[in-house]
C-alpha positions in Angstrom: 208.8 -210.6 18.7 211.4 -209.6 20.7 211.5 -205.8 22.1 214.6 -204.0 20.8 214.3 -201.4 23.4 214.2 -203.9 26.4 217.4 -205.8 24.7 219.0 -202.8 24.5 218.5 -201.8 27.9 219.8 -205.1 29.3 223.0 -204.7 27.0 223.6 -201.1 28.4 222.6 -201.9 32.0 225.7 -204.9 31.4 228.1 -202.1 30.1 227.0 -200.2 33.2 227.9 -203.1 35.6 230.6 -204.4 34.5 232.5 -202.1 31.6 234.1 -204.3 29.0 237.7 -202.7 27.9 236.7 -200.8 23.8 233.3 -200.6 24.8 231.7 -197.1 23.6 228.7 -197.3 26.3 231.3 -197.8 29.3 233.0 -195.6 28.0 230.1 -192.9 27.8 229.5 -194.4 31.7 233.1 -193.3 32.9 233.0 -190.1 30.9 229.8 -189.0 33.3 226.4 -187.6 33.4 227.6 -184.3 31.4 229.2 -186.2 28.6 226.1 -188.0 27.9 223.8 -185.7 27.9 226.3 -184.1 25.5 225.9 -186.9 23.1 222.3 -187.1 23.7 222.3 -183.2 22.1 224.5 -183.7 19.2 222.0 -186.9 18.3 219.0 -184.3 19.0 220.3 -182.1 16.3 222.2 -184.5 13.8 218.3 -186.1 14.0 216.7 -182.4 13.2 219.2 -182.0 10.1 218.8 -185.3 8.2 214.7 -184.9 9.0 215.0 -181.7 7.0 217.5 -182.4 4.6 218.2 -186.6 4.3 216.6 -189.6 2.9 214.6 -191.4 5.2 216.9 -194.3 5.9 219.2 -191.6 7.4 216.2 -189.9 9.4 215.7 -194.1 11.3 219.4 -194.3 11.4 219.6 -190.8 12.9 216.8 -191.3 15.4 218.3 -194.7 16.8 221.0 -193.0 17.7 219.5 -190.6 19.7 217.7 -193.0 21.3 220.4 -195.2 22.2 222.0 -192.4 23.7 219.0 -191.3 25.9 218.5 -195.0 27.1 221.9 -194.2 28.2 221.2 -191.4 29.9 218.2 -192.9 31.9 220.6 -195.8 32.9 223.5 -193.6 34.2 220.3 -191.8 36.4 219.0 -194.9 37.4 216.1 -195.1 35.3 214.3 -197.4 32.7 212.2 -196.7 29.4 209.0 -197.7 30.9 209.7 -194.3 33.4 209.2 -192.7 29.5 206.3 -195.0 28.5 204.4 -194.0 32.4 204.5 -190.4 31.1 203.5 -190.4 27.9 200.7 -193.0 29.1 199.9 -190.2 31.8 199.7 -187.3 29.0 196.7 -189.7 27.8 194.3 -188.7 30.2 
């Protein structure tokens, strides 16, 4: 099976390189580092509210977009998911 998270960071890595005109990522790209962590907040909470108060189907659709929006954030700093996977792999031991 494919790996959602890898396709996803190829897709947004593409939006980083080379911005398609009405794309949302690029445009998170040439809104900036603040901006996104912005949106990576407002997922953070809109994901704490439906886990308290939503079905599940809105918890999953809640999480994905937070994590879309921190893959976006470790693009625009030059980083990739396994830089995540190497610390939670390091809080192991």
């Amino acid at each position: 099976m494919e790996n959602v998270i890898e396709r996803l960071e190829a897709i947004i890595a593409a939006r980083k390189r080379n911005p398609p005109v009405g794309s949302y990522t690029a445009s998170l790209f040439a809104a900036g580092l603040p901006r996104i962590a912005q949106k990576v907040g407002e997922e953070g909470v809109e994901t704490v509210v439906a886990a308290l108060s939503q079905e599940n189907e809105r918890v999953a659709a809640e999480m994905a977009d937070l994590i879309y929006h921190c893959l976006v954030l470790l693009a625009m700093r030059e980083m990739r998911w396994h830089d995540v996977e190497d610390e939670l792999a390091r809080r192991f031991h």
